[in-house]
C-alpha positions in Angstrom: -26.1 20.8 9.5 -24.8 21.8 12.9 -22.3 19.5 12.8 -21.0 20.6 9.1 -20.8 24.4 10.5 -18.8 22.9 13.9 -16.5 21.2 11.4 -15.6 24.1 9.1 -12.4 24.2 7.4 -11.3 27.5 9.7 -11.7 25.2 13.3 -10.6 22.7 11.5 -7.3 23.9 10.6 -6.8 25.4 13.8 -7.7 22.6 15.3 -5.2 20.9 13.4 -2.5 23.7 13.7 -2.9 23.1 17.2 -2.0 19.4 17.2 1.2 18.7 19.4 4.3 17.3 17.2 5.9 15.5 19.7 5.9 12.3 20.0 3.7 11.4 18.1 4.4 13.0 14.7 8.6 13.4 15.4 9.0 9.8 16.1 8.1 9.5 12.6 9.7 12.0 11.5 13.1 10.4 13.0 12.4 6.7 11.5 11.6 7.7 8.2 14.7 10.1 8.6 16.6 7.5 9.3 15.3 4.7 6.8 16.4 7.3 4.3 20.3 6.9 5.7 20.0 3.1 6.2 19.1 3.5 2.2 22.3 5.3 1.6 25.2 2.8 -0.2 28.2 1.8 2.7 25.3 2.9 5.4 25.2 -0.4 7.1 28.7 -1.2 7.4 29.3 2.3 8.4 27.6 1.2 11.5 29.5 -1.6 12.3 32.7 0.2 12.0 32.4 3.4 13.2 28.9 3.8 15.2 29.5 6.8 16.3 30.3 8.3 12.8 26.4 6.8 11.7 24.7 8.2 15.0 26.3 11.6 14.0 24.8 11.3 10.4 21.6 9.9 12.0 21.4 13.3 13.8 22.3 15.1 10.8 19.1 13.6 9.1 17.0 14.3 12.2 18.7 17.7 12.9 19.8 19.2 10.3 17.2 21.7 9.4 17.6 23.6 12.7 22.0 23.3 12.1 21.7 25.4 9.0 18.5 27.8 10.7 20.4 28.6 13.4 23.8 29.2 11.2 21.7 31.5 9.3 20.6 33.4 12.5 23.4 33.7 13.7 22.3 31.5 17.0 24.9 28.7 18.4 24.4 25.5 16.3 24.5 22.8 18.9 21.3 24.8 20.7 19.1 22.3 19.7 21.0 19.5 21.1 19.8 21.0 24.7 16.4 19.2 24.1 17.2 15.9 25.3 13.9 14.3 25.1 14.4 14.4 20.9 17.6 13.4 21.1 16.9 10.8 22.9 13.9 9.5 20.8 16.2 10.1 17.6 18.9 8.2 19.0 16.7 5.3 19.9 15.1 5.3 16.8 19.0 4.9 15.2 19.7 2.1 17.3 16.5 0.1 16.6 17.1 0.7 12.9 20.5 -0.6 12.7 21.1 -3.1 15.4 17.5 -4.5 16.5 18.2 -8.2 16.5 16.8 -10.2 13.0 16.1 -6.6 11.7 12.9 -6.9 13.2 12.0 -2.8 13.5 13.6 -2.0 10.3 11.2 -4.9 8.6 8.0 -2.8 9.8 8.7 0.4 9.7 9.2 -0.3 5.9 6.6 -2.7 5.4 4.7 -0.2 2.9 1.2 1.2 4.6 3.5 1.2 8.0 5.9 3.4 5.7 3.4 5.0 4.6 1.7 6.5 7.2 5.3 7.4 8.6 5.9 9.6 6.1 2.7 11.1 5.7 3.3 12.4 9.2 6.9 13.4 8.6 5.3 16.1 6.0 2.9 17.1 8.4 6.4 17.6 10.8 8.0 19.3 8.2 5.2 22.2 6.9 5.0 23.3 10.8 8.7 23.4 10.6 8.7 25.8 7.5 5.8 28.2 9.4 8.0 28.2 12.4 11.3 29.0 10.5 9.4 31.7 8.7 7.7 33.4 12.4 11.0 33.0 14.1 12.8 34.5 11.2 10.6 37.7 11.6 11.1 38.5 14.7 15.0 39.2 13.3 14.0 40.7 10.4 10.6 42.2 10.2 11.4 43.1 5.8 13.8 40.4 5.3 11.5 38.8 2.9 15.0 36.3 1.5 15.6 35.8 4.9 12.3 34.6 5.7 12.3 32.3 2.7 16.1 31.3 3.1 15.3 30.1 6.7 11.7 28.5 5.7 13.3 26.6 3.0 16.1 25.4 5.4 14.1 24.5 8.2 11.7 22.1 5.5 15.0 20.8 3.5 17.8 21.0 5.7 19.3 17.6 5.3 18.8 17.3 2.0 20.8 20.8 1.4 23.8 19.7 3.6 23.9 16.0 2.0 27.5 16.6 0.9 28.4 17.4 4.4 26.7 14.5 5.5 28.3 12.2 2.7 31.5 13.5 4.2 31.4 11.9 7.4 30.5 8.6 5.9 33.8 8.9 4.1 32.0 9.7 0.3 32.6 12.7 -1.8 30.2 13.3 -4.3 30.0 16.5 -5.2 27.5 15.7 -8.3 24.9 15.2 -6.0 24.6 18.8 -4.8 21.1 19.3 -4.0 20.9 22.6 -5.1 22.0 21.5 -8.6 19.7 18.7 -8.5 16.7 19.5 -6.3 14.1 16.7 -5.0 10.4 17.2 -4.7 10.5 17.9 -0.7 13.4 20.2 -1.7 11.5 22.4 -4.3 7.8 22.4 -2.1 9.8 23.4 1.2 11.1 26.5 -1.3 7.6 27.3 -2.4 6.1 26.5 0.9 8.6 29.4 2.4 7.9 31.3 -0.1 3.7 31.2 0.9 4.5 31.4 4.2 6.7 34.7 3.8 3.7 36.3 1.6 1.6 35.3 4.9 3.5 36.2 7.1 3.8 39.7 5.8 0.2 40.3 5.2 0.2 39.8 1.3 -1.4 36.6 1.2 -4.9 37.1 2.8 -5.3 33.5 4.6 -4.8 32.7 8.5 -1.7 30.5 9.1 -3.5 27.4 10.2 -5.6 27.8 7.6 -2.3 27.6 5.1 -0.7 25.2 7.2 -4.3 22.8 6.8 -3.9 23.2 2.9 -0.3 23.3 2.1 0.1 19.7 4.8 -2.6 18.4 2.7 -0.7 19.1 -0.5 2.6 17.6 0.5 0.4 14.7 2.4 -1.1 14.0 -0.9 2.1 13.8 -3.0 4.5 12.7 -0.9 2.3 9.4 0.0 1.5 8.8 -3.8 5.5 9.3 -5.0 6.6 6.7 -1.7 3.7 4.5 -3.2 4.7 4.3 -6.7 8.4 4.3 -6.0 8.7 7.6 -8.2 11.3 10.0 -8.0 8.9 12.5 -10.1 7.9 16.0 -8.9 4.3 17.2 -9.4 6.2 20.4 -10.5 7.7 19.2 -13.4 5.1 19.7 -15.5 4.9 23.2 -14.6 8.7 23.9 -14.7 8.5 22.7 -18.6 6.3 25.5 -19.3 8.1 28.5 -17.1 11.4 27.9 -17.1 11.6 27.7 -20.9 10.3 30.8 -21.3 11.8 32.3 -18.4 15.3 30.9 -19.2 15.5 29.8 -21.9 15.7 25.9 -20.9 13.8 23.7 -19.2 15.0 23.4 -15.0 17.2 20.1 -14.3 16.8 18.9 -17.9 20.7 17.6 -17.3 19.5 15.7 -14.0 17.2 14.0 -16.1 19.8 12.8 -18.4 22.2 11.8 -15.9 19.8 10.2 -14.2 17.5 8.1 -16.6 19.4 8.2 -20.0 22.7 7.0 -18.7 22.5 3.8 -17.4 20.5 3.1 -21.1 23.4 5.3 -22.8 20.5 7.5 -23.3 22.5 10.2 -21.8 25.2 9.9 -24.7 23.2 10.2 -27.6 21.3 12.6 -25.7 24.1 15.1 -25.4 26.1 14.7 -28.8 23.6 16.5 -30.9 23.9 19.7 -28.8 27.5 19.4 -29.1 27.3 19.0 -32.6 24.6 22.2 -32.9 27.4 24.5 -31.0 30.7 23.0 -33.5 28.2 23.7 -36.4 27.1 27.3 -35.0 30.9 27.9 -33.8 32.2 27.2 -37.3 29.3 29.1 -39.2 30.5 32.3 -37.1 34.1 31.5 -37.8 32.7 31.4 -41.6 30.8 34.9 -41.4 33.9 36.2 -39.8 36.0 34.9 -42.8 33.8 36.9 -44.9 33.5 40.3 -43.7 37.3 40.0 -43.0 
């Protein structure tokens, strides 16, 4: 009994709030940042040819939260690039991905429970990020609630928000790919995450931080490990959004990402999209008719 009262959930999450991030927890933060760009089409042989073009993307991937924080700030951008120690780790972890001899290090960091646990300890990197991003944030603006959230939500999605910078320097161009038009799971729970945060950090959401950081790393934990396990590109939010954003817009949230993305290659996406055409030539020619009419 003692021991269950010692191990309540309030010590515990401080306990765990507490928890230093470096190494430990950025190391894997970097490699699973970087398997992520070794995934990316032309990545390898961007490598070979240009290295130093790859190590500046790998640094984007690492980096590039606190880039677009400190652009929204208004704090110099390359102030994170004083902490040599990360840079350093980052940089190592680049080289080992994409030049280790036999691909060796690339072979088990993604042998699956080694990935696995990798990137369950990049989430738990990236919700101290977003509580960070929102307490620094504060101190600039004590009411800039969109500020807070701007800056939470870049600090947990950075690199996936500046992928079409990124793209650029690997020589691509796709502008389809916007994250904001098409946003990923991590993308949409940093913006939500921020958004809990903010409400904490302003006193409207009666919980402690570490109490919210505890809950909300156990959440993204959770998910994240079971979508990397089943190779699903799903949100958990998905279900929700078809509920809300139908009633609240009028259509469901990245219904058109979902047709790119699943009905083309089937020519789903085709068929999928020639009956709303046809609905708006009918409607279109049914007000052309009425107009006829009272004419």
């Amino acid at each position: 009994m003692d021991l269950l009262s010692a191990l309540s959930l309030g010590e515990l999450a401080l306990s765990f709030s507490r928890v230093p991030l470096f190494p430990v927890f950025d190391l894997s933060y970097f490699i699973v940042s970087i398997l992520y760009l070794k995934y990316e089409p032309g990545a390898v042989e961007l490598s070979r040819r240009h290295p130093l073009a790859s190590w500046l993307c790998a640094m984007l991937h690492c980096f590039g939260s606190y880039i677009l924080a400190d652009l929204l700030l208004g704090e110099p951008l390359i102030d994170y690039f004083s902490n040599n120690s990360s840079i350093l780790l980052a940089s190592a972890v680049w080289y080992l991905i994409f030049f280790c001899p036999l691909d060796l290090f690339y072979k088990c960091v993604c042998f699956l429970p080694v990935k696995l646990i990798f990137v369950a300890m990049k989430e738990v990197v990236r919700v101290r990020k977003i509580a960070v991003g929102i307490h620094h944030a504060h101190h600039h603006y004590h009411h800039g609630w969109f500020v807070m959230i701007a800056t939470g939500w870049v600090k947990g999605s950075g690199v996936a928000l500046m992928s079409n910078f990124e793209q650029l320097l690997r020589g691509v161009w796709k502008p389809e790919t916007n994250e904001i038009l098409h946003m990923s799971f991590p993308t949409k729970a940093s913006l939500y995450g921020a958004i809990l945060f903010t409400l904490q950090q302003t006193r409207w959401l009666p919980v402690s931080k570490a109490t919210l950081i505890f809950i909300f790393t156990m959440f993204m934990v959770s998910c994240k490990v079971f979508l990397t396990a089943t190779h699903s590109h799903s949100s958990p939010f998905d279900v929700l959004e078809g509920y809300i954003c139908p009633v609240l817009f009028g259509a469901a949230c990245g219904s058109d990402y979902h047709h790119d993305n699943h009905g083309g290659p089937h020519g789903g996406s085709h068929s999928g999209a020639m009956p709303a055409k046809s609905k708006e030539e009918l409607s279109e020619g049914t007000r052309k008719k009425k107009t006829k009419k009272a004419d």
